[in-house]
Structures are given as C-alpha cells and as structure tokens.
Kinemage of the C-alpha trace (Angstrom):
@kinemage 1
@onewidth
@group {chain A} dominant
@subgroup {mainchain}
@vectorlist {calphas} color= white
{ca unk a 1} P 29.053 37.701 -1.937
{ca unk a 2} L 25.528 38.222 0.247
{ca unk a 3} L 25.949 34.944 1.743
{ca unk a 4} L 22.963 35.672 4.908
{ca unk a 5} L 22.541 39.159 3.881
{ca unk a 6} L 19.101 38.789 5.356
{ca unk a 7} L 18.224 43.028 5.138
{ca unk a 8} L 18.537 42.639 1.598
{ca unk a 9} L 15.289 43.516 -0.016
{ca unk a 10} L 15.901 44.674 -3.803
{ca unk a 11} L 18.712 44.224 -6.118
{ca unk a 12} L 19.765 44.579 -10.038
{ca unk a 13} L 22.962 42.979 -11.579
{ca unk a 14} L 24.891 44.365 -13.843
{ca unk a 15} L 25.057 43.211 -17.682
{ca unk a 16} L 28.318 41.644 -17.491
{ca unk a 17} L 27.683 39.102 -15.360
{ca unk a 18} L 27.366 35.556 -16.900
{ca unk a 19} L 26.908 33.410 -13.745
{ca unk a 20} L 25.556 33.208 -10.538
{ca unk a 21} L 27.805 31.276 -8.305
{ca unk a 22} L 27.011 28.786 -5.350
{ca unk a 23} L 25.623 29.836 -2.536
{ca unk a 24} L 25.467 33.898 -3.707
{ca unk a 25} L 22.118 35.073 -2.581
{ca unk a 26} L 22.011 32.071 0.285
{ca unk a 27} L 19.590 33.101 3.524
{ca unk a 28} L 18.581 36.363 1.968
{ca unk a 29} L 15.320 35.950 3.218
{ca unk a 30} L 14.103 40.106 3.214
{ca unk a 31} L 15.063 39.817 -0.782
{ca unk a 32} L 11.933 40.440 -2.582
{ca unk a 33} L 12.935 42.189 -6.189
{ca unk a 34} L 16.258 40.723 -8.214
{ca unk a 35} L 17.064 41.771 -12.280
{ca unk a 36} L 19.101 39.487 -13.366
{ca unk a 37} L 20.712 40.224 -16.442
{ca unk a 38} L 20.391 38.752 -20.141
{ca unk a 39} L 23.891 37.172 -20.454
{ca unk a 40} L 23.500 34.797 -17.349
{ca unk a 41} L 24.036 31.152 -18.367
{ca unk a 42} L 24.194 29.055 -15.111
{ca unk a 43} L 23.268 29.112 -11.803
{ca unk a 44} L 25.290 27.529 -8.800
{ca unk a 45} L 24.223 25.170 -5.977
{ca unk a 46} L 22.514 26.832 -3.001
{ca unk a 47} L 22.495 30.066 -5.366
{ca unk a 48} L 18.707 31.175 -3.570
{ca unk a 49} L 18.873 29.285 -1.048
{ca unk a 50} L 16.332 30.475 2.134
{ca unk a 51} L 15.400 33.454 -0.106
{ca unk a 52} L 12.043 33.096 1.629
{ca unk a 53} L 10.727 36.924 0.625
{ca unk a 54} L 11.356 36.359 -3.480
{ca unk a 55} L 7.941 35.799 -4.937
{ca unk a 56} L 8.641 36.164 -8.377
{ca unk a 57} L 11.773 35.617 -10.547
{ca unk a 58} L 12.344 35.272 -14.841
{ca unk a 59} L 15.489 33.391 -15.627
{ca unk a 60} L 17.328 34.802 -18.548
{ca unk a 61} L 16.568 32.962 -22.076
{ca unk a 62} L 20.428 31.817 -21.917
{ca unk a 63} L 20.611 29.324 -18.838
{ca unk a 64} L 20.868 26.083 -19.297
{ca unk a 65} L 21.237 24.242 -15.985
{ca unk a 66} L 19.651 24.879 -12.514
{ca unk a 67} L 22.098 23.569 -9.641
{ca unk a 68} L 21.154 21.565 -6.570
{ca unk a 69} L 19.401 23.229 -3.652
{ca unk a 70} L 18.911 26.242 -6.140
{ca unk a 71} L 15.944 27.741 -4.590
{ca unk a 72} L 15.535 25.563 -1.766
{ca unk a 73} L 12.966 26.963 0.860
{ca unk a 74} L 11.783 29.717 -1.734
{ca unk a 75} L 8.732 29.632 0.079
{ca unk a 76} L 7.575 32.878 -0.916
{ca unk a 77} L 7.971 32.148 -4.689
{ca unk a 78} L 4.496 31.567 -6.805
{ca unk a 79} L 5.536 32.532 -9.945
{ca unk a 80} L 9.040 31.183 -11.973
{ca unk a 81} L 9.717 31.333 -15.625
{ca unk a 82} L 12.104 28.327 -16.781
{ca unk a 83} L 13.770 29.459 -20.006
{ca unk a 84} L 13.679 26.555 -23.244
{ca unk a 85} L 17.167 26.032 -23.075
{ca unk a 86} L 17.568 24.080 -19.387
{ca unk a 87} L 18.692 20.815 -19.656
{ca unk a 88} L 19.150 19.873 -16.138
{ca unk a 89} L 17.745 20.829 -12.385
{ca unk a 90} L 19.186 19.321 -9.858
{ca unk a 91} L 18.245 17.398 -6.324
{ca unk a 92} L 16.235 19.675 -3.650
{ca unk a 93} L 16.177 22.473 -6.675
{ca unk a 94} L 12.611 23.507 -5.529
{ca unk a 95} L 12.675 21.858 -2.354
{ca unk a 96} L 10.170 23.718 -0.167
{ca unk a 97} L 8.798 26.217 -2.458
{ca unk a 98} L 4.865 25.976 -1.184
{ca unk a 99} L 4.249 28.843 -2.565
{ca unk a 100} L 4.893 27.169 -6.141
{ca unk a 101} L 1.214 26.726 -8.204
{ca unk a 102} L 2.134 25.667 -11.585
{ca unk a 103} L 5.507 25.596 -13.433
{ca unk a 104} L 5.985 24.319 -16.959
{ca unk a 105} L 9.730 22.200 -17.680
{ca unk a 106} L 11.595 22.823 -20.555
{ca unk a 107} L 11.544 20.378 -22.931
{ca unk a 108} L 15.058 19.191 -23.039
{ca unk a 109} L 14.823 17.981 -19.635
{ca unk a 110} L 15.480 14.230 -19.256
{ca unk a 111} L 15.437 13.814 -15.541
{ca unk a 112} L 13.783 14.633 -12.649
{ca unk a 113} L 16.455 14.278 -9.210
{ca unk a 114} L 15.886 13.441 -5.482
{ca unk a 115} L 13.685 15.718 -3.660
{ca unk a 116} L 13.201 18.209 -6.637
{ca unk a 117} L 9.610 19.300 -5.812
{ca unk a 118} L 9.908 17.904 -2.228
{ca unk a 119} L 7.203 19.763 0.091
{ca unk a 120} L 5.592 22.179 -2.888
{ca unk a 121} L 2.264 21.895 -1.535
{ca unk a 122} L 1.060 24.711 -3.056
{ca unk a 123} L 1.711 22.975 -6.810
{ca unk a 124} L -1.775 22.573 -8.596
{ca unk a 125} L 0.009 21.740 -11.996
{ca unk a 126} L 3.132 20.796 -13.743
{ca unk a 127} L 3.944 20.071 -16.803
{ca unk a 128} L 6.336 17.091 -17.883
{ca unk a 129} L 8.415 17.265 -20.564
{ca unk a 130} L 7.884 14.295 -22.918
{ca unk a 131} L 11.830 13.275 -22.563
{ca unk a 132} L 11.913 12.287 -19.353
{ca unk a 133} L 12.845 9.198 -18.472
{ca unk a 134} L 13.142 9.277 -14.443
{ca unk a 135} L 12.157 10.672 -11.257
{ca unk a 136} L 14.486 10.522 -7.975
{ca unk a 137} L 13.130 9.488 -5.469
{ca unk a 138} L 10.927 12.208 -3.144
{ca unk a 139} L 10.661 14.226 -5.888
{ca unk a 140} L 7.332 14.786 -5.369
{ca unk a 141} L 7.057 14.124 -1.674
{ca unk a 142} L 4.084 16.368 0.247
{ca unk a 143} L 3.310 17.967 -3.112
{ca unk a 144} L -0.564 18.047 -1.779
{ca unk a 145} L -1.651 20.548 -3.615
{ca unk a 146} L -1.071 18.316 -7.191
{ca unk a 147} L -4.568 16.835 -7.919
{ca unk a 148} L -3.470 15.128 -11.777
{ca unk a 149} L -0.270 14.118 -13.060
{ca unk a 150} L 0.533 12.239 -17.030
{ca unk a 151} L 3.939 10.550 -16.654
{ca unk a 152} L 5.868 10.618 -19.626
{ca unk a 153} L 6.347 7.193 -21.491
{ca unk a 154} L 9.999 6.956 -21.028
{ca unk a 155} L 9.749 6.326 -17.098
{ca unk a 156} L 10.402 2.854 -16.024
{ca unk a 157} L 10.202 2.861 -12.629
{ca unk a 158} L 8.782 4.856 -9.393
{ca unk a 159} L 11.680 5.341 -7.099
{ca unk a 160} L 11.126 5.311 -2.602
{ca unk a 161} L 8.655 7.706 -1.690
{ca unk a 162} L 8.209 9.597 -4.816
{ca unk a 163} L 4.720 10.195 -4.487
{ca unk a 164} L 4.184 10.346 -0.708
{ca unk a 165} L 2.021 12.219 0.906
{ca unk a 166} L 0.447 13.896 -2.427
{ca unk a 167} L -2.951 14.154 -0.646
{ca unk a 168} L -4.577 15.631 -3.428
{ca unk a 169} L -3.746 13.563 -5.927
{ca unk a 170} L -6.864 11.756 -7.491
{ca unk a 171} L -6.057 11.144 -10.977
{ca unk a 172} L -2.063 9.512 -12.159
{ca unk a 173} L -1.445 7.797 -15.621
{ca unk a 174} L 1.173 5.447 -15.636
{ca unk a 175} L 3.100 4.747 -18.447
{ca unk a 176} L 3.251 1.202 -19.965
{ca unk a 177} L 7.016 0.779 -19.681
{ca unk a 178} L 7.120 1.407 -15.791
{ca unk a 179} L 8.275 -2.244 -14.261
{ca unk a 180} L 8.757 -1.459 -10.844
{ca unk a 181} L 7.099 0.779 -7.874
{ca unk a 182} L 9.092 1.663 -4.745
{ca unk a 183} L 9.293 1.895 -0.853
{ca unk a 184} L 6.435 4.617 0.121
{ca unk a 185} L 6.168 5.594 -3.287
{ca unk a 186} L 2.250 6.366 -3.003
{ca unk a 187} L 2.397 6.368 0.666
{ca unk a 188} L -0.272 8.460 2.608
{ca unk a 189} L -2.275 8.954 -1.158
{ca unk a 190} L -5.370 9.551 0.781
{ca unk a 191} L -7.384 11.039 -2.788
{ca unk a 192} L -6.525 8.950 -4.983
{ca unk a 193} L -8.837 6.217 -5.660
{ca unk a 194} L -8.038 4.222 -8.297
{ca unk a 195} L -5.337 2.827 -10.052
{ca unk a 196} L -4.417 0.717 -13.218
{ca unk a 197} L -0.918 -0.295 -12.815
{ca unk a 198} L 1.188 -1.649 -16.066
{ca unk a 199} L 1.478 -5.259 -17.343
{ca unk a 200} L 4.872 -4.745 -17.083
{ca unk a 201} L 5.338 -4.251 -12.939
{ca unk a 202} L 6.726 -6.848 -11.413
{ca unk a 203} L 6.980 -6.260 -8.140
{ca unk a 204} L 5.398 -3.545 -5.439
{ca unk a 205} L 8.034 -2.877 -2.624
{ca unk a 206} L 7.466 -2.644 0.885
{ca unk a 207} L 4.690 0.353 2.434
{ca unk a 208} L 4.185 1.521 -1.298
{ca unk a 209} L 0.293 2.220 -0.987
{ca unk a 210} L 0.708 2.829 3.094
{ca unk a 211} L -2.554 4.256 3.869
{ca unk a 212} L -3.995 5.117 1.353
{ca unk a 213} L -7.629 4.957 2.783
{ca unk a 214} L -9.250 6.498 -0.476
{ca unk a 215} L -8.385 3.718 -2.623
{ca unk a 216} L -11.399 1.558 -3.298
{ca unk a 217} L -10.188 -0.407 -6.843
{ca unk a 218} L -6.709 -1.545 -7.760
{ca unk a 219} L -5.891 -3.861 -10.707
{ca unk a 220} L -2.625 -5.515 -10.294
{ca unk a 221} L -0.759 -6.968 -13.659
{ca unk a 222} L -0.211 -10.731 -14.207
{ca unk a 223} L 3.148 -10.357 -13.706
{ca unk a 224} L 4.077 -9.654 -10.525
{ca unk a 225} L 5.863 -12.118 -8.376
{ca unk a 226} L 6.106 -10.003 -5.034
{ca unk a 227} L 4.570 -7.778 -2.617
{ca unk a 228} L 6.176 -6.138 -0.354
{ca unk a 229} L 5.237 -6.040 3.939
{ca unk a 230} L 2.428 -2.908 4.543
{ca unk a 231} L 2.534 -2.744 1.655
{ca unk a 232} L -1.517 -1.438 1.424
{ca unk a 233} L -1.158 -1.356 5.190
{ca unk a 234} L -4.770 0.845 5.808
{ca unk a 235} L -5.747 0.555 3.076
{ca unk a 236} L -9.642 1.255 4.376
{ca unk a 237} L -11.211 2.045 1.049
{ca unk a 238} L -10.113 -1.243 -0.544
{ca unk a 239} L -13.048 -3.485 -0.883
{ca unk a 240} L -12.010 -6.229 -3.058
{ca unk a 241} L -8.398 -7.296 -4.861
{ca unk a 242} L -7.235 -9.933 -6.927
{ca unk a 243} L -3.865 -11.514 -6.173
{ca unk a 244} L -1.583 -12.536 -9.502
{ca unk a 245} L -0.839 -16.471 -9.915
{ca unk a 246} L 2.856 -15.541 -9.443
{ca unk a 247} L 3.053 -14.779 -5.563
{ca unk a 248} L 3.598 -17.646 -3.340
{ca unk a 249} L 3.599 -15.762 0.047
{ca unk a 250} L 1.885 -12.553 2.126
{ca unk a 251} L 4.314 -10.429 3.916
{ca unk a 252} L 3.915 -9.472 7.543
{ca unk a 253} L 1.307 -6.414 7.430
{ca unk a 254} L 0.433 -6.718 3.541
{ca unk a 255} L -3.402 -5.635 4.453
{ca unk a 256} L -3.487 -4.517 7.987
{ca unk a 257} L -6.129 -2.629 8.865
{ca unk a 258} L -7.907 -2.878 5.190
{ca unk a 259} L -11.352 -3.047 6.780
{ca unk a 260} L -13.222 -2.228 3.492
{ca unk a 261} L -11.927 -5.413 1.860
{ca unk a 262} L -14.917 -7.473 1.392
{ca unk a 263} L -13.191 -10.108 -0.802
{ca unk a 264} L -9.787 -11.421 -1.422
{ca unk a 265} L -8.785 -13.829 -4.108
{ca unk a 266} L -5.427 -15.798 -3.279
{ca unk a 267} L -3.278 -17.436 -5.820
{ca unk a 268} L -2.994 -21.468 -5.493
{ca unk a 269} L 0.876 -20.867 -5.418
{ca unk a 270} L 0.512 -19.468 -1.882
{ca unk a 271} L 2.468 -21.485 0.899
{ca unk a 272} L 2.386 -19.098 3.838
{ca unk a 273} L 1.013 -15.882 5.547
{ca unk a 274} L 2.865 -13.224 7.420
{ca unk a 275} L 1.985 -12.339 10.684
{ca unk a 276} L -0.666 -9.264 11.157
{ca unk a 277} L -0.781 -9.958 7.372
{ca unk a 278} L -5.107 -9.681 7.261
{ca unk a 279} L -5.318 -8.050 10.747
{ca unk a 280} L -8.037 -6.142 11.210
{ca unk a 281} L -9.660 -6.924 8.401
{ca unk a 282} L -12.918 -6.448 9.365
{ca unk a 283} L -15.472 -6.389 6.524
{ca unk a 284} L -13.849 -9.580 4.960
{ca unk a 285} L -16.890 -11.649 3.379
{ca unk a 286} L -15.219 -14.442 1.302
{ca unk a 287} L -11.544 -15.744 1.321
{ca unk a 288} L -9.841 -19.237 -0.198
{ca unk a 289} L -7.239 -20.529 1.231
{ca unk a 290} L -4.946 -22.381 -1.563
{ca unk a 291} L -4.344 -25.853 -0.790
{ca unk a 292} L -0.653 -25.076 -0.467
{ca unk a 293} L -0.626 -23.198 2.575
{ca unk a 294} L 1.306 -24.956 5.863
{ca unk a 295} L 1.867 -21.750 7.599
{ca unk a 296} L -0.225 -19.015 8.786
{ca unk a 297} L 2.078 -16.890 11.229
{ca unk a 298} L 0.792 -15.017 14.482
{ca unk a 299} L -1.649 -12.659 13.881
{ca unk a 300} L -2.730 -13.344 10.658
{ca unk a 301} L -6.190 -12.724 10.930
{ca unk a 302} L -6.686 -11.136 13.635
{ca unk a 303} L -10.143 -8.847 14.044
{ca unk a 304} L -11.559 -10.566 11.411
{ca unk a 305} L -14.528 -10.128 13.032
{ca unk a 306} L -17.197 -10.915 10.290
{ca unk a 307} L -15.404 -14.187 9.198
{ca unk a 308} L -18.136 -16.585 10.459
{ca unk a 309} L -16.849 -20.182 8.378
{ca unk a 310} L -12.925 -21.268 8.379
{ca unk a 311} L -11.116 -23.741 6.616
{ca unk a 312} L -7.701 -25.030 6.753
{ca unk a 313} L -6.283 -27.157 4.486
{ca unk a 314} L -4.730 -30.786 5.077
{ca unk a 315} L -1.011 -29.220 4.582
{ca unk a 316} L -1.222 -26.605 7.959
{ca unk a 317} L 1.184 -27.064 10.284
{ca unk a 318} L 1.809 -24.471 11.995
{ca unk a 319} L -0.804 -21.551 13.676
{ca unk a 320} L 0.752 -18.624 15.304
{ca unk a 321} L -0.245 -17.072 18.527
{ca unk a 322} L -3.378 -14.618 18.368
{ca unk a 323} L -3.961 -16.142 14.710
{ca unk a 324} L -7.043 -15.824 14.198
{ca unk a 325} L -7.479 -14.137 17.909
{ca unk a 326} L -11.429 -11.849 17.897
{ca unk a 327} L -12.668 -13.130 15.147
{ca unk a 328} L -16.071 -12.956 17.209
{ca unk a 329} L -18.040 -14.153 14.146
{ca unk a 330} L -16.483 -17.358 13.475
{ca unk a 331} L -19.294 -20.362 14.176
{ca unk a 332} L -17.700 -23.373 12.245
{ca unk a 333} L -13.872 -24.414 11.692
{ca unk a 334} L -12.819 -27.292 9.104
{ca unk a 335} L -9.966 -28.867 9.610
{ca unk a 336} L -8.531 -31.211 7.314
{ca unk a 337} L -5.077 -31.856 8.564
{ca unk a 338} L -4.653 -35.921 9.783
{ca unk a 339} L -1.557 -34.371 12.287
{ca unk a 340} L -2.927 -31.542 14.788
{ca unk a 341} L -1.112 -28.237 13.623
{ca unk a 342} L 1.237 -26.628 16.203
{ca unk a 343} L -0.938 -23.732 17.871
{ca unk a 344} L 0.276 -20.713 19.360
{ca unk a 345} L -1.165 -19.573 22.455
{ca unk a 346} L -4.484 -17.663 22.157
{ca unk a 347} L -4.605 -18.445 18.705
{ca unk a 348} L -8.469 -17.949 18.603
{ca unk a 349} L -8.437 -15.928 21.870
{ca unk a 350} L -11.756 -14.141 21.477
{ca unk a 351} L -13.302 -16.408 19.466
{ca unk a 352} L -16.941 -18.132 20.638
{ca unk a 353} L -15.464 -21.692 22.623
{ca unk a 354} L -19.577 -22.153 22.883
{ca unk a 355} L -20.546 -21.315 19.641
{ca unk a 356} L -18.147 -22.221 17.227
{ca unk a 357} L -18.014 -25.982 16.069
{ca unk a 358} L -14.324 -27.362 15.464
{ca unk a 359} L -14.839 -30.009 12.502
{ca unk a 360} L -11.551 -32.381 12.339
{ca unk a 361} L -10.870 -35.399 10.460
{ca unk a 362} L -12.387 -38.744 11.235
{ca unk a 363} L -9.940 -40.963 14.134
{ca unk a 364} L -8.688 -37.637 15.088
{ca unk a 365} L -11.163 -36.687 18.102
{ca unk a 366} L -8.988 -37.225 20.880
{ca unk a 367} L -5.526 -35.731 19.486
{ca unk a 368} L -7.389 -32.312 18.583
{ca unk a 369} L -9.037 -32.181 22.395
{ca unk a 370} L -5.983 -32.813 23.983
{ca unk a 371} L -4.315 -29.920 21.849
{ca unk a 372} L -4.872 -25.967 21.976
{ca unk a 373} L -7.951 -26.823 19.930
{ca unk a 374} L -9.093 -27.860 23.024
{ca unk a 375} L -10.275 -24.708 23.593
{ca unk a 376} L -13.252 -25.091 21.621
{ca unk a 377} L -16.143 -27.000 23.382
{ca unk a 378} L -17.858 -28.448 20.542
{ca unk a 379} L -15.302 -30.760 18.218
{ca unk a 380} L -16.993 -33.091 16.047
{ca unk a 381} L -15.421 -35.757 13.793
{ca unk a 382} L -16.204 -35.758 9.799
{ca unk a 383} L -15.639 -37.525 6.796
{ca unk a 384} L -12.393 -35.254 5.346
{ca unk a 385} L -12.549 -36.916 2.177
{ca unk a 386} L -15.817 -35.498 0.586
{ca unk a 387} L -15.461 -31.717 1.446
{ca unk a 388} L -13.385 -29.939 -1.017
{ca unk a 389} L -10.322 -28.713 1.002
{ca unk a 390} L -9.676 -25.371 -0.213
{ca unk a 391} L -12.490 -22.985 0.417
{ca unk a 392} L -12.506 -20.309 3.590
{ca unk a 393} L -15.945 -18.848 3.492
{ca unk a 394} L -17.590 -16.416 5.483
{ca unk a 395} L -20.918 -17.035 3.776
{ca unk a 396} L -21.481 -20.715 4.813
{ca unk a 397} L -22.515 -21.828 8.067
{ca unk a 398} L -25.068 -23.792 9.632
{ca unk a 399} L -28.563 -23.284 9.669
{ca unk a 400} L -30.070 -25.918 11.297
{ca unk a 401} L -29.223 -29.565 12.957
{ca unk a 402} L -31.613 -32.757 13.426
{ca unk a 403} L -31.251 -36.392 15.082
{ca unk a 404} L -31.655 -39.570 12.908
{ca unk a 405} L -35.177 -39.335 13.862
{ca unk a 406} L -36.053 -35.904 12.832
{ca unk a 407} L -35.983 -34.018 16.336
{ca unk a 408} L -34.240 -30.701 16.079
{ca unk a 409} L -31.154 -30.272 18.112
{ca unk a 410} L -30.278 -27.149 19.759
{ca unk a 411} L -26.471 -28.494 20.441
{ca unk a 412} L -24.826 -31.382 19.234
{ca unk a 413} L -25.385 -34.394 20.764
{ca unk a 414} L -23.629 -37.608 20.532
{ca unk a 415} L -24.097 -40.224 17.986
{ca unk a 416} L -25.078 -39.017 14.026
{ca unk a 417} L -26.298 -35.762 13.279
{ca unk a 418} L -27.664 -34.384 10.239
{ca unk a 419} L -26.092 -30.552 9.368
{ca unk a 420} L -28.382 -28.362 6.983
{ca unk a 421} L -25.809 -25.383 6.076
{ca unk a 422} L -26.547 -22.041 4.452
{ca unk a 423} L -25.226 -22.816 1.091
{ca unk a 424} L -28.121 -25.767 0.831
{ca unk a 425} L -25.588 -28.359 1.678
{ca unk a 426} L -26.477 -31.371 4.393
{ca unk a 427} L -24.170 -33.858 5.281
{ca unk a 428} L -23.984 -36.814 8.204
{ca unk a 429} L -21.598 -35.675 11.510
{ca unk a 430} L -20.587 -37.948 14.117
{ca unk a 431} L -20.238 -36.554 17.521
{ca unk a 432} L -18.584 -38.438 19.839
C-alpha cells in the first residue's frame, strides 16, 4: 500500500488492523514517526524495508513473528522494543541497521537465521535468549561495534562467516556442546585475543581465524582431526600453538604470514605440508618435524627468515620449489634421507650457499652434489645413525670447528673435523 512512498514522513494506523503485510512500508525512507496499533500480531517480509529515516519503533505486546528482510537497511533505527511473545525473526531481519546499539531477544526464540544482524555495526550489546540453539550463518557479519558476546549452551556449531569482521569483539564464551567452527566464521577478528575452544570441536574449516592479527593464545581441543587451508592465515599476534595428536597433514596457507609464532609443536602423525603452509613465518624459533613427514610442498617455509638449524627426516622425498626459499638465517641442514629427495627449483633460493653447511648421510657425498643440493657449497658427510632424526631447531647451530690437532678452522677442510654446537654438543665430521 506505500510500497516506495519515499515523502512519507509520519503515520498512525488504525485499531483494526491486525497485520502488517509484506513489503507495506518498503523504501519509505523520509518515514520517521509510525503508531502501530495494539491488535497487530505479525509482520510480513520486506514489511520496513529501506525505511532508512525510522529511528525508533515499539512493536505491539501481541506479535509473535518478525518476517525476513523485516527492517532491512533500517539504518536510522537505534532504539526497537521486541515484545515477549516473538518466537521467530527471520534471515536479513535487521540486516543493515548500524544504527542498532543494544536489543534484548525474547525468550522464546530458538534460532538465530542467515544474515540476521548482518552489518549492525553500531550493536554494543545483545542479549541471547537461553533457548537458542543456532545461528545462520552471517548473522553477525561486520557487527564491529559488539565488544562481548555469551553463547547460549544449546549451540552446537558456528556456521560460514558468522562472526566475520566483528572488529570489536574481544571477549566470546563458547559453549561446551559446540563441535564444529565454519568457513570465515571469526574471519578479520582483529580484537579478539584469546580463545578457549571446546573439547568437543572437531574440526576448524577453511579461513576460520583469517587474520585475525590480535590473537596471541589459542588452545585447540584434543579432538580435532582437521584444519582447514588459511585457516589462521595472518595470524600476526600468534606466538606459539600446539597442534592435537589427531592431524596428519597442514593445508596449503594454514599459517601464512603468522610472523609472531615463535614456536610450533607438530603432531608425530604428520605426513605432509601444504604449500605456503609456514610462509612468512618469520619469528619462528623452534619447530619438530615428525618423523613421518615425506612431503613438504612448494613454499612451505618460505621467509622463515630466523630459522638458522634444519632437519629433515630419513622419510622426505619430495621438496617443492621455493621450499624453504629466504630463509636468510639458515647455517646448518641435516639430512637423513639415504635417497636424495626430489627438489624443486629454487628450493632454498635465498638461502646462504657460503654459509650454510648441508650435512647428508655417510656414502651419500656425491649423489647430494650432483643434485639441486648442489647448490650449497659446503656438504659434509655424517654418521646418520647417532643424531636423533626428528628435531628442526632454530636454536642449535655451530659455534666453533677444530682439526684433529686442535687448530681452529675458519671453513671446513677436508679430512675429520671436530663440530662444537650451541646446544654443548661435539661430534666427529668427515669432509671430503
């Protein structure tokens, strides 16, 4: 009936009206003043849709559902009164209401839909009834503004991108029955800091802590069998993590760009590692690699520019291109494998040919020069039988290096040499 009557700026309805239809007040953006009257019981899709101008409205005590799109890009709105009786709101109901600071839900509400709250940056609070038991997905998308949130303890699981982009948001409780977290769904989280996630999670999808550069401790339950790719992709604030014994891979991406991460514990159950997967990882201090490992794809660890000490286990067999391509720092590599590992071109492009030592397996000399490895000036032969085979440490390297006789050697030079290392280690290395 004033479908796009824009010049619309007051209005009172009549007693006898019991309903507001769909679409009845859509793109009457000049409306600023509306009585609605006692008897009302329901209002339609798209009912106040665009009414950018209302700033203020009190739904009658007698409604009992809010339709989709409702009061979609209400921006003007600050102030809404939800009477006891709703039982349902639909998807995009508030979608774009920035104006929006703090709105209580009825207490019969059981569900929150798609894209509810989607863009209410201006929402400080909100209260959640106890009874709910989901939350679409982008329900809370952009909500910036939203600096604390208690999830009730019926919600299992947190839907694609239902927290994106909340800005603000420091402080989130999440109940113990949650099992799942989605795509995005604390994407761009840039205040929030920490995190205690439920035993019961099992897995972390794809991008769900994307950037969220604020978040310096994370504990992740014992359950969870898979991480998704990006999944803290810049992830800056991150400085140390603790992977559960149930993953057995690292997606392309997983901690790109996580240069506050200082220390990294792998699970043993670990067989391969995306590409880009530790890229840029630039404050990385300590790292094992499991035993398990025979992949590490291109990329990997690229701009790991601290990591002064490698190791790779016996198992490798494969090194992508621009693996482990600027990591500037590195002065010693172990490598235990008997067969030379396919290499990827520029694998350690960047790294110090000069400086860095490659250590491979005794009767192996001459296989490893004539490979990519190559590249690296200095390869000595050791004993691969007395070193465990595990550890990747950027804390070890060597301090100081003497002949038979005692005379200190600047390089290596052929014949036995005696290795003092930082960790207070010394052991015998033949350079041929």
């Amino acid at each position: 009936m004033f479908y796009g009557c824009s010049g619309l700026t007051s209005l009172t309805l009549p007693a006898g009206i019991t309903s507001i239809g769909d679409d009845t007040f859509y793109g009457c953006s000049g409306l600023t003043s509306l009585t609605l009257p006692a008897g009302i019981t329901s209002i339609g899709e798209y009912a106040f849709y665009g009414c950018s101008g209302l700033t203020s409205l009190t739904l009658p005590a007698g409604i009992t559902s809010i339709g989709d799109d409702t009061f979609y890009g209400c921006s003007g709105l600050t102030s809404l009164t939800l009477p006891a009786g709703i039982t349902s709101i639909g998807e995009y109901a508030f979608y774009g209401c920035s104006g929006l600071t703090s709105l209580t839900l009825p207490a019969g509400i059981t569900s929150i839909g798609d894209d509810t709250f989607y863009g209410c940056s201006g929402l400080t609070s909100l209260t959640l009834p106890a009874g709910i038991t989901s939350i679409g997905e982008y329900a809370f998308y952009g909500c910036s503004g939203l600096t604390s949130l208690t999830l009730p303890a019926g919600i299992t699981e947190i839907g694609e991108s239902t927290f994106s982009n909340c800005s603000g948001l420091t402080s989130l409780t999440l109940p113990a029955g949650i099992t799942s977290i989605g795509e995005y769904a604390f994407s761009y989280c840039s205040g929030l800091t920490s995190l205690t996630l439920p035993a019961g999670i099992t897995s972390i999808d794809k991008y769900a802590f994307l950037d969220c550069s604020g978040l310096t401790s994370l504990t992740l339950p014992a359950g969870i069998t898979s991480i998704g790719s990006r999944a803290f992709y810049g992830c800056s604030g991150l400085t140390s993590l603790t992977l559960p014994a149930g993953i057995t891979s690292i997606g392309d991406d997983t901690f790109y760009g996580c240069s506050g991460l200082t220390s990294l514990t792998l699970p043993a159950g670990i067989t391969s590692i995306g590409e880009y997967a530790f890229s840029g990882c630039s404050g990385l201090t300590s790292l094992t690699l499991p035993a398990g490992i025979t992949s590490i794809d291109k990329y990997a660890f690229s701009g790991c520019s601290r990591l002064t000490s490698l190791t790779l286990p016996a198992g490798i067999t494969s090194i992508g291109e621009f693996a482990f391509s600027y990591c500037s720092g590195l002065t010693s590599i172990y490598v235990y494998a008997e067969k030379v590992p396919r290499i990827g071109r520029y694998a350690f492009g960047g790294c110090a040919s000069r400086k860095c030592t490659l250590y491979v397996p005794k009767g192996t000399y001459d296989n490893y020069r004539l490979s990519e490895f190559g590249y690296f000036e200095n390869i000595v032969e050791f004993d691969a039988t007395g070193i465990d085979k595990t550890t990747t440490s950027t804390d070890v390297e060597e301090v100081s290096r003497y002949s038979l006789n005692g005379q200190r050697l600047a390089v290596p030079v052929k014949g036995l040499n005696i290795v003092k290392y930082s960790d207070g280690t010394v052991r015998k290395v033949v350079v041929k």
